[in-house]
N, C-alpha and C positions, 0 to 999 in steps of 0.2 A: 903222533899222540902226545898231547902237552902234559905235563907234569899228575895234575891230577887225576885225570885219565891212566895216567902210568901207574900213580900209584895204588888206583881202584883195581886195575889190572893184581898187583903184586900180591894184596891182600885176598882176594880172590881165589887165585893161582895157589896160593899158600894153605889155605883155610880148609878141614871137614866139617864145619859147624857153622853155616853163613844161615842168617833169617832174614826174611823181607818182609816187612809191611808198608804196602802200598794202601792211597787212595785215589779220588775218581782223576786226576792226570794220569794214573797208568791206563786208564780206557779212553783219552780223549784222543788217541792216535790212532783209537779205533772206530772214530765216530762217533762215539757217546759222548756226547755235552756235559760238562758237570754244572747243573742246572744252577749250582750257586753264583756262578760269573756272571750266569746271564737273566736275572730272578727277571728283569724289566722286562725281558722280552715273554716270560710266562704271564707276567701280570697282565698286559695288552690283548690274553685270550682269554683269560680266565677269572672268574668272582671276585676270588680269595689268593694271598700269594700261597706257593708250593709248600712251605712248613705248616700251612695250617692243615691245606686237602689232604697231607699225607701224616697227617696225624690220626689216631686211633680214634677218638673223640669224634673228627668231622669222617672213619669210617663207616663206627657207628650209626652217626647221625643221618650221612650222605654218603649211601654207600653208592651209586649213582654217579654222583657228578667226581667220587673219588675214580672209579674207574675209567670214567672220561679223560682224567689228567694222565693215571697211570699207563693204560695203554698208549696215549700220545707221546707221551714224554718220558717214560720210565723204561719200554720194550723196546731192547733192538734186537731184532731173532737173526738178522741180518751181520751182525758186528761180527769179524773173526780177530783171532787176536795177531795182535803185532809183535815189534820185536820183542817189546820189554818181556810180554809173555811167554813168547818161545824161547827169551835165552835165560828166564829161571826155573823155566821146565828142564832146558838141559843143563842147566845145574844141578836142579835134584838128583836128574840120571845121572848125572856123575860122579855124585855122593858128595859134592859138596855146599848145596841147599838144600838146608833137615828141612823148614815148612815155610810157606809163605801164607800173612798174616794182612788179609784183607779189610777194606771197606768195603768193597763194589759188591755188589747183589749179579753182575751182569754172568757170572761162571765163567769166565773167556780164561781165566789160569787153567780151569778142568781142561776145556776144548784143548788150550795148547799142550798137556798133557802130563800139568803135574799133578801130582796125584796126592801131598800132605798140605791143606789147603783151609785154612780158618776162616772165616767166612763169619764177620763180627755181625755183620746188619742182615744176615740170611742171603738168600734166592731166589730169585724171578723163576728158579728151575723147579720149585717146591711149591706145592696149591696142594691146600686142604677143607676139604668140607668141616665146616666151623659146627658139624653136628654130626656127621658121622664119621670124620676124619676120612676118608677114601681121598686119597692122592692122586693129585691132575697135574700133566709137565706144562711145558712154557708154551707149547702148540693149542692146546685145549684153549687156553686164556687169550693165548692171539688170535684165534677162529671164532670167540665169541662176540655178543656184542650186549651193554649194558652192563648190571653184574650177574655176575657167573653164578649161575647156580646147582648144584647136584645133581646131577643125573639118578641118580641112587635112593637119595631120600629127600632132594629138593630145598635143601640146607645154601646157604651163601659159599662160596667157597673163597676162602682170604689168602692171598703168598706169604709167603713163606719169609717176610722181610720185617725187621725191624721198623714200625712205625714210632715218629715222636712221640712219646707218654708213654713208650712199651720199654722195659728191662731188654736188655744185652740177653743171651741165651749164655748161663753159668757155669756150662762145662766147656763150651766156646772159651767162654773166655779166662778162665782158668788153663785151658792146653796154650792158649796164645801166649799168657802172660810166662807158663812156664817153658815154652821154645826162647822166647826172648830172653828171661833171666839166665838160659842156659848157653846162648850163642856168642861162639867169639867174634863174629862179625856181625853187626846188627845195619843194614839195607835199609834206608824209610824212603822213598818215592812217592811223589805226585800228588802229596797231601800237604795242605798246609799248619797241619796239627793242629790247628783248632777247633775241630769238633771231640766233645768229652761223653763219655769216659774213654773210646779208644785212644783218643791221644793221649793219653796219660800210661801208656803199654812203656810208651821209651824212657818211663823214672826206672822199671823193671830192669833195663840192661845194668848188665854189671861191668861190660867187656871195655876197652880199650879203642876198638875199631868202630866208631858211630859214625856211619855215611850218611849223609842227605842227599836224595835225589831230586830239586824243584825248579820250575821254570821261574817263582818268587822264592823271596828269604819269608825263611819261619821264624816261629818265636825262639827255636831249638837251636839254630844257627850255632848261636855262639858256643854251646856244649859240644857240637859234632867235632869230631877229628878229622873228618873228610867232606866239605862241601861242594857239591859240582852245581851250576846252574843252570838247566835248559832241557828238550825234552828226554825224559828218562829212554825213549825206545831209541833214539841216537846214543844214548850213554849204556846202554846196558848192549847194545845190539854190539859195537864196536870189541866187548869181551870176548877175549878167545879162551874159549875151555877148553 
């Protein structure tokens, strides 16, 4: 175990109050692509690049050919999670991760079975009829074909996920912001911190202990106290709780 390894171990080990936020590199070890590395190779199928179809506006507009991209490229019902996930789930159980503080829509922290879980951009797990609200899981939406419509009243039905041009959900992000101001170890993995407003959660930390977990350097870099480089489910798997 090299040095900063040693010392992620110590703080860890030490800590009842650790918080994670993760983005989409904590799921790319579980097969899910984070579509922003690889925008060329979506553009080569599709009209429009990925920030425009999964914008609300081209929902609206094209609700169609947004479904087309999303069940291609957005559903893995398949993905189970990996290390990074089970060994902050048994942090939780050990009482020393109070909640971890997501991007990913994919729910793979629930499966590994944590259970205080902030979920900034929603769920692929979450469908609702956009007219009478009746609630549809992740099964419904992948057994369909085209867009999904209500069984009930015949209504669109939309997930549960943060699209471009849509607000953050308020009490999300107010329980995130206040785990973080309150945690003496503050965890970021697998994001590059550049997408806003969740990147801006880590001005919130007040603590001492800021770990970065990235296979690249962030802009944040220089403020962390502890940097590791490479994939988070190798760094986080190696903890012994």
């Amino acid at each position: 175990m090299d040095g900063k390894q040693e010392q992620l171990q110590q703080w860890i080990a030490h800590s009842g109050n650790i918080v994670f936020f993760g983005g989409a590199g904590v799921s790319t070890e579980s097969g899910i692509p984070d579509f922003r590395s690889v925008d060329g190779l979506y553009n080569m199928h599709y009209k429009y690049p990925p920030e425009t179809i999964i914008s609300r506006s081209f929902f609206d507009a094209d609700p169609e050919e947004f479904y087309r991209f999303y069940r291609d490229k957005m559903l893995w019902p398949e993905a189970k999670p990996n290390a990074a996930h089970l060994k902050l789930a048994e942090l939780e159980q050990a009482g020393r991760l109070q909640a971890v503080v997501t991007q990913n829509i994919d729910g793979l922290h629930q499966a590994a079975g944590s259970k205080t879980v902030y979920e900034l951009h929603g769920s692929v797990h979450r469908n609702y009829c956009m007219k009478c609200h009746q609630f549809y899981d992740l099964d419904f939406m992948v057994r369909g074909e085209g867009v999904p419509r209500c069984p009930v009243c015949g209504g669109v039905i939309k997930p549960d996920v943060v699209l471009y041009e849509e607000s953050l959900d308020q009490a999300t992000m107010e329980a995130a912001v206040l785990a973080i101001a309150r945690a003496e170890v503050l965890i970021i993995g697998g994001t590059s911190l550049a997408v806003y407003p969740a990147a801006g959660l880590i001005n919130y930390y007040q603590g001492s202990r800021l770990v970065l977990i990235n296979k690249s350097p962030t802009p944040y870099d220089r403020r962390a106290d502890l940097v590791l480089s490479g994939p988070i489910g190798e760094i986080l798997g190696a903890i012994t709780v």
